[in-house]
C-alpha positions as CSV (number, residue, x, y, z in Angstrom):
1,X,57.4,88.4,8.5
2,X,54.9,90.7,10.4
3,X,55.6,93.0,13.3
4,X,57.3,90.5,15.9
5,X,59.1,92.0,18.8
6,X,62.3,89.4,19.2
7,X,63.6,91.1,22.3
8,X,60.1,91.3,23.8
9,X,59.8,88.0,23.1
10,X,62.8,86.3,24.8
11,X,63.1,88.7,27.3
12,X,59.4,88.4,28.6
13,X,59.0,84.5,28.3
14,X,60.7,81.6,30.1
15,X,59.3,78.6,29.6
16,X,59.7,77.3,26.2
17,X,58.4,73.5,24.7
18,X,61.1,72.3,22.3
19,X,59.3,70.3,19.7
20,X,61.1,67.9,18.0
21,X,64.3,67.6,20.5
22,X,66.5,65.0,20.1
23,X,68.6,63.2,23.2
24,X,71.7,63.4,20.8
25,X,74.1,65.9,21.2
26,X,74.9,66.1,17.8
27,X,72.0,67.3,16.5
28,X,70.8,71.2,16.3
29,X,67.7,70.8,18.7
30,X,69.8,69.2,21.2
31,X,72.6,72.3,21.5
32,X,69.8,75.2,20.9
33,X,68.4,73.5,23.7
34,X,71.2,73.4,25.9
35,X,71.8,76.8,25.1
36,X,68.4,78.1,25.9
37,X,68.9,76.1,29.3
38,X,72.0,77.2,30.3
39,X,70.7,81.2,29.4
40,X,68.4,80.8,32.4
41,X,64.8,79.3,29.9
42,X,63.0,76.3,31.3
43,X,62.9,74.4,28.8
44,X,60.7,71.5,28.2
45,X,61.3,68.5,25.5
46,X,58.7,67.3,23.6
47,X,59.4,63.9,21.2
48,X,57.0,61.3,21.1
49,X,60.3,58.7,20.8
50,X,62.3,59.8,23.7
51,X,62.3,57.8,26.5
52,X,63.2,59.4,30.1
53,X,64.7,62.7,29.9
54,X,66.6,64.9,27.6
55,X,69.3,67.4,29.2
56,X,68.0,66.6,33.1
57,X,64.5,67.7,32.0
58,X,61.2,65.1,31.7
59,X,60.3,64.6,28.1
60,X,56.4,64.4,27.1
61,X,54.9,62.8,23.6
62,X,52.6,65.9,22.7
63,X,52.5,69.4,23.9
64,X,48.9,68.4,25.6
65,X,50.9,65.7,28.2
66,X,53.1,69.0,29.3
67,X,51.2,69.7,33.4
68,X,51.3,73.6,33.6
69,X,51.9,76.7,31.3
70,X,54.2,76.5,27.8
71,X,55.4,79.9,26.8
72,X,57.0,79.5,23.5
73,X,56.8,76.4,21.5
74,X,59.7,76.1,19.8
75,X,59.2,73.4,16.5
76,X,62.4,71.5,15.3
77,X,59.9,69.4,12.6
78,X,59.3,69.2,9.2
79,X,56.7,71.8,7.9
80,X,54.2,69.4,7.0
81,X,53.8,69.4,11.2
82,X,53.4,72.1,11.4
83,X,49.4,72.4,11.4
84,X,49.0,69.8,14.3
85,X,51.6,71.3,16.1
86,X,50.1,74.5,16.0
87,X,46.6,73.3,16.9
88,X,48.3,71.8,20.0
89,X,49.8,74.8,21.0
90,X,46.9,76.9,20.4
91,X,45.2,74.5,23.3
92,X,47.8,74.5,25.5
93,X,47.7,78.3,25.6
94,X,50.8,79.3,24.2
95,X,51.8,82.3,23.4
96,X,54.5,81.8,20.8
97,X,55.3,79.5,18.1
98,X,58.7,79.5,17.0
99,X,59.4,77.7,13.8
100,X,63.2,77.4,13.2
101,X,65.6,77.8,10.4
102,X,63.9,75.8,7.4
103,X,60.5,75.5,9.0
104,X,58.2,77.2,7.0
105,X,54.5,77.0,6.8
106,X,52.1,79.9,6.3
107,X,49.1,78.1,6.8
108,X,49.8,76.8,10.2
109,X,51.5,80.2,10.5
110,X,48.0,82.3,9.9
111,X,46.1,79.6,11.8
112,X,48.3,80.8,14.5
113,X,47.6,84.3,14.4
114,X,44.3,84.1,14.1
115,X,44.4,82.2,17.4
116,X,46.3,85.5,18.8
117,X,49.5,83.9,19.1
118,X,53.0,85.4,17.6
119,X,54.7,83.8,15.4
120,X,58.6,83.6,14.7
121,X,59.1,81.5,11.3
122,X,62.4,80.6,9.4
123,X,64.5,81.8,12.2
124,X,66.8,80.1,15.1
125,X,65.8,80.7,18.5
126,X,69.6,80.6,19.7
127,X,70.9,83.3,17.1
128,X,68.3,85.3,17.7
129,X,68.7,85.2,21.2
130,X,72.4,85.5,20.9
131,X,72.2,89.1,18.3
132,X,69.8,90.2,20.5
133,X,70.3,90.1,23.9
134,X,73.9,90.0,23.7
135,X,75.3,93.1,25.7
């Protein structure tokens, strides 16, 4: 999975575009995002469906409607995204892309290291975050 520093990661970014996050509680994107929030991460939703705002924060269609800087972009869609996604992200001037449990693509992947951006693949933000900065 390449060299990735996890802890380095979530301890040096904040803000973090949730791709993919859905306004019901039910589904995982919705509680990794309340998690993130409530552990201190601005978080910012991104779902080009969702209609005023997802857990008291403005939602925007595309990662390019987002005013200001996006840290991590964490992706909650299919892998077949992931390419766009990753194009976007690379133009907003992220710094991350972090595709969660079951998002897999190594094209978009290498597309995004070539573009000088780290890359987290197959892995969830929130249990990460929990094993590693957990006391």
């Amino acid at each position: 999975m390449g060299n990735v520093d996890l802890k380095e990661i979530l301890t040096r970014y904040q803000t973090i575009a949730v791709v993919g996050l859905s306004p019901d509680p039910a589904k995982p994107s919705h509680g990794v995002a309340a998690y993130l929030k409530r552990a201190g991460y601005r978080i910012i939703p991104v779902n080009p469906a969702c209609a005023e705002d997802i857990l008291g924060e403005r939602c925007y269609a595309t990662l390019a409607e987002i005013p200001g800087e996006v840290e991590i972009v964490d992706v909650f869609r299919r892998s077949e995204f992931l390419p766009e996604i990753v194009e976007q992200a690379i133009a907003k001037g992220a710094k991350v892309v972090w595709m969660q449990e079951g998002v897999v693509n190594e094209a978009a992947a290498a597309t995004a290291r070539a573009a000088g951006l780290e890359v987290v693949m197959d892995r969830c933000l929130l249990k990460e975050h929990r094993k590693v900065l957990s006391r």
